[in-house]
C-alpha positions in Angstrom: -172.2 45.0 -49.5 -173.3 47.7 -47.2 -175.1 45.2 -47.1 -173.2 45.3 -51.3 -173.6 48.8 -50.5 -176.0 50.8 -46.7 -178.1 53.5 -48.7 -180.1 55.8 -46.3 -182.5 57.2 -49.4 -185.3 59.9 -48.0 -188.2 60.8 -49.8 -186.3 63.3 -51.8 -185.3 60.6 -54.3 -188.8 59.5 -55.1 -190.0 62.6 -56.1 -187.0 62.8 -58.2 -187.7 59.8 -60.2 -189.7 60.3 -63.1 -193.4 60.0 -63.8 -195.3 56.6 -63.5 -195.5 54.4 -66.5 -199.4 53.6 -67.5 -201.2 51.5 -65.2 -201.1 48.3 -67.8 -197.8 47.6 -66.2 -199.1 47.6 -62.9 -199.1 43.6 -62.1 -195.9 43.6 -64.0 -193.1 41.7 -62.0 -189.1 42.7 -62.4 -186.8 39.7 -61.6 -182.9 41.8 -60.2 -180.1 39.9 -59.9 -177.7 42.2 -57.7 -175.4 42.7 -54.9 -176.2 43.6 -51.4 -177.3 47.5 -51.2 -177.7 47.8 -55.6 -181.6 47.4 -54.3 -182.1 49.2 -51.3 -186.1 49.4 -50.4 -186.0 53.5 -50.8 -184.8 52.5 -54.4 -187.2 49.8 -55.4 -190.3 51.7 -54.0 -189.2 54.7 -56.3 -189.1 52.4 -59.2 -192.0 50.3 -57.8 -193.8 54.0 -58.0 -192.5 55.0 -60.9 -193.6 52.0 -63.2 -196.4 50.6 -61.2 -194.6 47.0 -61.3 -193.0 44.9 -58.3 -189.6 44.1 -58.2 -188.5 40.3 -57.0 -184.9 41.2 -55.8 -182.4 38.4 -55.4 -179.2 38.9 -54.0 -175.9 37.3 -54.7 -172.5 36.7 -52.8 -170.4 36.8 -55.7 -169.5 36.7 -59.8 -169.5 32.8 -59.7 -172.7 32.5 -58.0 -174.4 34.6 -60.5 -172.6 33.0 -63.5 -174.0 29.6 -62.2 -177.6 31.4 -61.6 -177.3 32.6 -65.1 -176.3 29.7 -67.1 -178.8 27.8 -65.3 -181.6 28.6 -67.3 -179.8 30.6 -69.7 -181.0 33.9 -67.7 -184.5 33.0 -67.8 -184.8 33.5 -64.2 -184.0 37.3 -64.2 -184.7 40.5 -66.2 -181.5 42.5 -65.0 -178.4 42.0 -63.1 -176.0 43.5 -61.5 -172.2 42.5 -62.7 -168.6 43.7 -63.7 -167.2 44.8 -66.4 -164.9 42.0 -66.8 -167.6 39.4 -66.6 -169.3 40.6 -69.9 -167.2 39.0 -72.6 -168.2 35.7 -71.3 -171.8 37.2 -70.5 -172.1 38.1 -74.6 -170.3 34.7 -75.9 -172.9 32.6 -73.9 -176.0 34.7 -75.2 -176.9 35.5 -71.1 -177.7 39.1 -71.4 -178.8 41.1 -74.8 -177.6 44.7 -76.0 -178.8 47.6 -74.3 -180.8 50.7 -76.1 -179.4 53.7 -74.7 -182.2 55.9 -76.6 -184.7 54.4 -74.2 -182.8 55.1 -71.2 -182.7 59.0 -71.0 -180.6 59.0 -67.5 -178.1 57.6 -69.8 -176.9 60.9 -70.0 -176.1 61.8 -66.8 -172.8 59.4 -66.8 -170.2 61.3 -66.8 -167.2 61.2 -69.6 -165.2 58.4 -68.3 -167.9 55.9 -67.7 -170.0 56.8 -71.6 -167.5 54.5 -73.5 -166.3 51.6 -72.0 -164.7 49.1 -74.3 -165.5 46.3 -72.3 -168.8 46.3 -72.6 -168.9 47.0 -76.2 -169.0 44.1 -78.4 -169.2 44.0 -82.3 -170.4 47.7 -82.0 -173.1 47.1 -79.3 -173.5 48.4 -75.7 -174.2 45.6 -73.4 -174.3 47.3 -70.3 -174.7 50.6 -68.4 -172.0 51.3 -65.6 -173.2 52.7 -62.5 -170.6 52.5 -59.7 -166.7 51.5 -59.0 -164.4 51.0 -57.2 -161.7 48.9 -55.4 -161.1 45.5 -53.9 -158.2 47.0 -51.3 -157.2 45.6 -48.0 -158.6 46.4 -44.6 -157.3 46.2 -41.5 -157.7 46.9 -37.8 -155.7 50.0 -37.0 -155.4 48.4 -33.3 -153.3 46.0 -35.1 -151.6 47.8 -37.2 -150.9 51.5 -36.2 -149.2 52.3 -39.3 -151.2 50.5 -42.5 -149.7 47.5 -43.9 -148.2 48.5 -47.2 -147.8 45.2 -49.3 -150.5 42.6 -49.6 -147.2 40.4 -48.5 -148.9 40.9 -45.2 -151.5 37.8 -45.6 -149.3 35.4 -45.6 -147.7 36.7 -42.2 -147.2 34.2 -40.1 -147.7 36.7 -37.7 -151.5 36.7 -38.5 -152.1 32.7 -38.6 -155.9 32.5 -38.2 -156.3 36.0 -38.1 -157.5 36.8 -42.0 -160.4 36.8 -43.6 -160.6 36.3 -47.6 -163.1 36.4 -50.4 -164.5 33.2 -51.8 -164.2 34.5 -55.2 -162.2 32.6 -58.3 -161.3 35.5 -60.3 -160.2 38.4 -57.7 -158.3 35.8 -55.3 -156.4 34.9 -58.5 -155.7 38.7 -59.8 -155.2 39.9 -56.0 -152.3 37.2 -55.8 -151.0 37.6 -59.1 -150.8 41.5 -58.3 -148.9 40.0 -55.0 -146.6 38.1 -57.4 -145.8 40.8 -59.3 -147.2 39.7 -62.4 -147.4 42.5 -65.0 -151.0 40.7 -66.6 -152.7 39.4 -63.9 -155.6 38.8 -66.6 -153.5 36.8 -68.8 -151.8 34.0 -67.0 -149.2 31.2 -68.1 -149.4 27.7 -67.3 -146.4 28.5 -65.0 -148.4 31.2 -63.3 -150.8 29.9 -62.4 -148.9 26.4 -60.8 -147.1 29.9 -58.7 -150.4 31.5 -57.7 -152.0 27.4 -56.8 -149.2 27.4 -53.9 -149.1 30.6 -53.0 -153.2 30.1 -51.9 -152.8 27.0 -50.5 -150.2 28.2 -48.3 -152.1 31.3 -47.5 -154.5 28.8 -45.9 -152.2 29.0 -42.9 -153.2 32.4 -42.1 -156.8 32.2 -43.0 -159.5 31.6 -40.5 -162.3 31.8 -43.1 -163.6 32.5 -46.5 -166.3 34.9 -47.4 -169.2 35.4 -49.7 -171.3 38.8 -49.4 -170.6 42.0 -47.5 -172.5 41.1 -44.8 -170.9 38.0 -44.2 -167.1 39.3 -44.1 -168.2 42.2 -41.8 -170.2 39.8 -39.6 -166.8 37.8 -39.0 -164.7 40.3 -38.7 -166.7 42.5 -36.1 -166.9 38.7 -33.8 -163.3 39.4 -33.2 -159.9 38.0 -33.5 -159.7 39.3 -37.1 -156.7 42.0 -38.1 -156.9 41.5 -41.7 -159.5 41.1 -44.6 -158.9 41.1 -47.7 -161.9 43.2 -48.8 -164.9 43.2 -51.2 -164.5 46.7 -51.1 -164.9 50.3 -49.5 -168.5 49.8 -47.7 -167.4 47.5 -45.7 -165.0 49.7 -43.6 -168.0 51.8 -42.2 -169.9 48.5 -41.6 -167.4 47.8 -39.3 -167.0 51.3 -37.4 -170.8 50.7 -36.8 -169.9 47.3 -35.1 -166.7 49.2 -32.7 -163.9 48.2 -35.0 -161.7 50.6 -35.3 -161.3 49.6 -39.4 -159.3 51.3 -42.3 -158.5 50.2 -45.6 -155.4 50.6 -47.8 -154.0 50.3 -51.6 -151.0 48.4 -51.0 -147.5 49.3 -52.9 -148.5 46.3 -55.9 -151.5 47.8 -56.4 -155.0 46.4 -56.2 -158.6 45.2 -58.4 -160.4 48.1 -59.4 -163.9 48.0 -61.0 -166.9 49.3 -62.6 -170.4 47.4 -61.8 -172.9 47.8 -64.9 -176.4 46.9 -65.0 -177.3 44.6 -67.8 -180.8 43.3 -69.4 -180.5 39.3 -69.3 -181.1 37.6 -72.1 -184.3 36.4 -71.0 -185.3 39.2 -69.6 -189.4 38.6 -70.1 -189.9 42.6 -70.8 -187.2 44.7 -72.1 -189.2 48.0 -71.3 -189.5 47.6 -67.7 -186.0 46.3 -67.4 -184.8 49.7 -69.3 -186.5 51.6 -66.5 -185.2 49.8 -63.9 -181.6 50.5 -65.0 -183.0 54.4 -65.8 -184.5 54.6 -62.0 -180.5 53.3 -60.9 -179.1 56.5 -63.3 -180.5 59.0 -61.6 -178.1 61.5 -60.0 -179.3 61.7 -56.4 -178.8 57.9 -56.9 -175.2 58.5 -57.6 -174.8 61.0 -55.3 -176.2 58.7 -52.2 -173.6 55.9 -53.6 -170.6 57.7 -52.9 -171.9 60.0 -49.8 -173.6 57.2 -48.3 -171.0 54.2 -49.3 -167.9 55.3 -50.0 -168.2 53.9 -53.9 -167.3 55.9 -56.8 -170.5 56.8 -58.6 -170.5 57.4 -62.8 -173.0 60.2 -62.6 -172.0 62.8 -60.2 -168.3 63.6 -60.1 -167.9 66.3 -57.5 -169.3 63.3 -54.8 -166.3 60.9 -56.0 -164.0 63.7 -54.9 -165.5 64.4 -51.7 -165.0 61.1 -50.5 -161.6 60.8 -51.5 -161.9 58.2 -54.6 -158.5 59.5 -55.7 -156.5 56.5 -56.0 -157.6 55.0 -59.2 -154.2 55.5 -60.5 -153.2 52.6 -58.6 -155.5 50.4 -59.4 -155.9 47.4 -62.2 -159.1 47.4 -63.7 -160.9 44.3 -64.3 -160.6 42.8 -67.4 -161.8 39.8 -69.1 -159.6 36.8 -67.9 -157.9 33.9 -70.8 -160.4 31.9 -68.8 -163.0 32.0 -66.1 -163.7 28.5 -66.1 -160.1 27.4 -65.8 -160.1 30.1 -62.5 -163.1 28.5 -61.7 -161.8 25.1 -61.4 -158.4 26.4 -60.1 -160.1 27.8 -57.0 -162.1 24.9 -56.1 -159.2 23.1 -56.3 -157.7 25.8 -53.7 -160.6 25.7 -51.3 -160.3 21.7 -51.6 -156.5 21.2 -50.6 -155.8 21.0 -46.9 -153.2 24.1 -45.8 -149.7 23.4 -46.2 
């Protein structure tokens, strides 16, 4: 993502961070499930410094993947992840990640308002998670390409652009993105009839796409080869990525809006110690953290509000958050079934 999101952290943040844990925990090992740029090396040397432990980072390309990773060995593999918020319904039915005590996590209360009760990670009157940054699933484009942004997501299914698309290998947000396309009015909550529409309208998008995605550094990487005008984006990183690379990139919230989200941190449920994954997702809830999030990423952070603005995170009016779907294994299945059919 910047890499999942590129972090330039200085020394300022470690001092920042806490004093160490005792030096029992110092052969201690944390297992982190996350996206590109959740564990940037600045990041996990503060909390390597902090607790005296080492943390084994794995990253992932998207929600299926670490669904598959979880249920594997029913999360035994990893002491925290890195997931949203519309993942956790399924996350709490299948017993993969356990209820989070906020009393141990004092950074808890540096979230700010909007981000200290969210319902969908609330289940029978537990907290299951701690959100720590948001934001959109928009499309980019080159503004070579287009001078004046593309205003519907209409646009990737262009003839026009045959070959020259890039889209997300992801079940759940191809589905919403081209329900939103449809103009369904609950992308989250699809009939029978809805989702036979949204089947044909991605096989026939196949036309225009040269290539699936998974990770922010893969998407980038293809576009920044060349011949690419559109992407359908994992979200706002990725449009300074590719001003590094010479693209001349942009992103936009088209007219039928687009996926918002909020990315929580959540203890697995076999995590094998609670206490070090509670100051794990303490280290992430720092402010400076926040702060380097947005002023370093372009993502909306949930613990300093004043860098959200400066970036100009001011669209969230027209965007869908993420919710939990009727069914992620039927979107599951549905996508395979997508990525299986030859284009029209």
């Amino acid at each position: 993502m910047v890499r999942r999101r590129e972090f330039v952290m200085g020394a300022c943040i470690l001092a920042a961070l806490g004093a160490a844990l005792p030096a029992a925990a110092a052969e201690k090992e944390l297992r982190v499930l996350t996206w590109e740029g959740y564990a940037d090396e600045p990041w996990v040397k503060a909390f390597e410094e902090k607790t005296g432990a080492k943390a084994k980072i794995t990253y992932t390309g998207s929600v299926d993947e670490i669904f598959a990773k979880m249920t594997a060995t029913k999360g035994e593999d990893y002491d925290v992840i890195a997931i949203e918020t519309s993942s956790y319904k399924r996350l709490v039915q299948e017993k993969l990640v356990q209820p989070v005590d906020l009393a141990k996590i004092p950074n808890a209360g540096n979230l700010l308002p909007a981000f200290r009760d969210v319902q969908a990670i609330v289940f029978d009157g537990k907290t299951y998670a701690v959100p720590f940054a948001w934001g959109s699933i928009p499309l980019i484009y080159d503004k070579k390409a287009f001078p004046t942004p593309p205003d519907s997501w209409a646009v990737l299914w262009d003839e026009k652009y045959e070959g020259r698309v890039l889209a997300m290998d992801d079940a759940n947000n191809a589905i919403v993105t081209t329900a939103l396309a449809l103009g369904y009015k609950d992308p989250f909550n699809l009939t029978d009839d809805q989702f036979a529409a949204i089947k044909a309208k991605l096989i026939d998008q196949k036309r225009t796409v040269l290539s699936y995605y998974a990770g922010f550094d893969d998407g980038v990487s293809i576009f920044a080869q060349g011949g690419i005008d559109l992407m359908m984006s994992m979200g706002e990183p990725q449009v300074p990525q590719l001003q590094k690379k010479g693209i001349d990139a942009a992103l936009t919230i088209p007219k039928e809006g687009a996926i918002g989200w909020i990315d929580c941190w959540a203890i697995s449920a076999g995590a094998r110690d609670t206490a070090l994954a509670e100051a794990w997702i303490d280290t992430m809830l720092d402010k400076k953290v926040g702060t380097y999030i947005s002023e370093k990423t372009g993502y909306g952070n949930t613990t300093n509000g004043d860098a959200n603005q400066a970036i100009g995170l001011t669209y969230a009016d027209k965007l869908v958050f993420l919710q939990a779907p009727e069914s992620f294994s039927k979107r599951i299945d549905l996508w395979n079934e997508i990525k299986a059919t030859p284009a029209n």
